[in-house]
N, C-alpha and C positions, 0 to 999 in steps of 0.2 A: 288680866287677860279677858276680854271682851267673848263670847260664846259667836264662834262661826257659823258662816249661811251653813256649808258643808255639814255641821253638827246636826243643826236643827231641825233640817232637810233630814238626815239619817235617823232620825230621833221620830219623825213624821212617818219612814220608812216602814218604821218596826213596827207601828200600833196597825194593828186590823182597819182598815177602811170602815168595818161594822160601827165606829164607833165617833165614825163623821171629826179627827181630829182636824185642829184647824190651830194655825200659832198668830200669837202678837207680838212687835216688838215693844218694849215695857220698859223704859228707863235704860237703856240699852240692851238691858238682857231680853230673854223671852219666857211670854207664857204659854203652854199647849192647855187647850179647850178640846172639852172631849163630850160632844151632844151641847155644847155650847157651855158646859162647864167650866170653871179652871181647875184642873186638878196638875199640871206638874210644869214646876220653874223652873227652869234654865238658864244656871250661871255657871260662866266661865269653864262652860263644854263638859256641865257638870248635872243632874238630872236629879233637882229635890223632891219631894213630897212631904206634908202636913204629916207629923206623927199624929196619927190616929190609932184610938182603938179598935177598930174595924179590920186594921193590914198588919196587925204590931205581929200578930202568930204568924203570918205568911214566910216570913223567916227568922231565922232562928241568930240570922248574924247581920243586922242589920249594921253596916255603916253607917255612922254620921256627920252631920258638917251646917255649919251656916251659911247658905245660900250669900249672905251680903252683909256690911257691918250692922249690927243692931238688929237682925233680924233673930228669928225662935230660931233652934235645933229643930232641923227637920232631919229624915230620912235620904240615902242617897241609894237611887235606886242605879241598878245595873242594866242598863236598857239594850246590852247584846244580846240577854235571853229574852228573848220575844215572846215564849207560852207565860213565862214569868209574868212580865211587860202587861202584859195582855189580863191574865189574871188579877194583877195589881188593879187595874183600871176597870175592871168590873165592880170588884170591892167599893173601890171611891168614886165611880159613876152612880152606885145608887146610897150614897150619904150626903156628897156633894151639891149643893141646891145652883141653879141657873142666877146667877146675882140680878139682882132688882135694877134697873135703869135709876138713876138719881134725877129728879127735878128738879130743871135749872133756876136758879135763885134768879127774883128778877133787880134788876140794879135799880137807886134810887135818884137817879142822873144823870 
């Protein structure tokens, strides 16, 4: 099951505007950018995050799950609690770096 506009939109809802989030769509699923970051993936109406050391105390009963086949064990965040929500994403706003643009190869014909 494919992650709905409905979700994603709700999911945009709950973060603070402070923190300028913004989504992609990304191989069907989606990514939310937060100050142009990526910090949380969106599968199948389901709200990942990178286990990191930085959020691991933030709770004490973290669920988990695999976003997509082959991918890490991340964290699944509960994105009804919005001070949570919020909190979360301060943590991984300032660990998280703004990814580099790639330099497009030039072809040889």
């Amino acid at each position: 099951m494919a992650t709905t506009k409905d979700f994603i939109e709700y999911v945009i809802e709950q973060i603070d505007e402070i923190w300028n989030p913004e989504y992609k769509k990304m191989f069907g699923e989606y990514m939310v950018y937060i100050n142009r970051k990526p910090l949380l993936l969106i599968c199948d109406n389901t709200v990942f995050v990178k286990e990191l050391e930085c959020i691991e105390n933030l709770s004490s009963k973290w669920e988990k799950g695999f976003p997509y086949n082959g991918a890490k064990e991340h964290y699944i965040v509960d994105i009804d609690d919005k001070k949570f929500l919020n909190n979360l994403i301060g943590k991984l706003e300032k660990v998280i770096p703004v990814p580099k643009k790639r330099k497009k190869m030039k072809s040889n014909g």
